[in-house]
N, C-alpha and C positions, 0 to 999 in steps of 0.2 A: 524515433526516440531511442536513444541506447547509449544509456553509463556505465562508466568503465566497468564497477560489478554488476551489469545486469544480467549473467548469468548467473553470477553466483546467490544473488537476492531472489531469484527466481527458480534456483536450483535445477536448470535445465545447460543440456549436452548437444550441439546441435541441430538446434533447429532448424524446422520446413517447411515449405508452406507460405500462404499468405498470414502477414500478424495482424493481429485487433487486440487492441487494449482497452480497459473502459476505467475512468478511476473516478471515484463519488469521494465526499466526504463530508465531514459538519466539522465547527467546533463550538465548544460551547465557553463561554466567558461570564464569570459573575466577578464582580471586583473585588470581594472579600475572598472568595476563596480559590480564585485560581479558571483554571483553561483543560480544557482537556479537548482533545484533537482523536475524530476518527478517520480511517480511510477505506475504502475499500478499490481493490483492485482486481481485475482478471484480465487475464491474460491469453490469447491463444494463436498457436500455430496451426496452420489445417490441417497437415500432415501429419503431428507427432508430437503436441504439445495441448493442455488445456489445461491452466490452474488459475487459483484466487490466491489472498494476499488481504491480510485485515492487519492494519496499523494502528496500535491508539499509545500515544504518548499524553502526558499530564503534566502538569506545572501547578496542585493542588496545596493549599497549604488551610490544616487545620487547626481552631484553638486549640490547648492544652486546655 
């Protein structure tokens, strides 16, 4: 797996090693109010890399 910015969403500089990704997520949906979307992600290199990554976007919409 590797898009065009995936270094720069994951803020790494040459990587090494063997990679492991692991990526979770929900979302949740109620019809009146909207969607909201989590993710999580980690990431790692064996040699010189080891980070996470939490995504949450929304599409919520309140009464006034």
């Amino acid at each position: 797996m590797y898009r065009i910015e995936f270094d720069r969403d994951w803020n790494i500089e040459n990587p090494l090693g063997n990679q492991n990704i692991i990526s979770s997520g929900i979302t949740l949906n109620h019809y009146k109010k909207g969607t909201i979307n989590y993710a999580f992600e980690h990431l790692e290199f064996s040699k010189n890399y080891n980070g996470n990554r939490h995504i949450l976007t929304n599409d919520l919409r309140f009464n006034k």
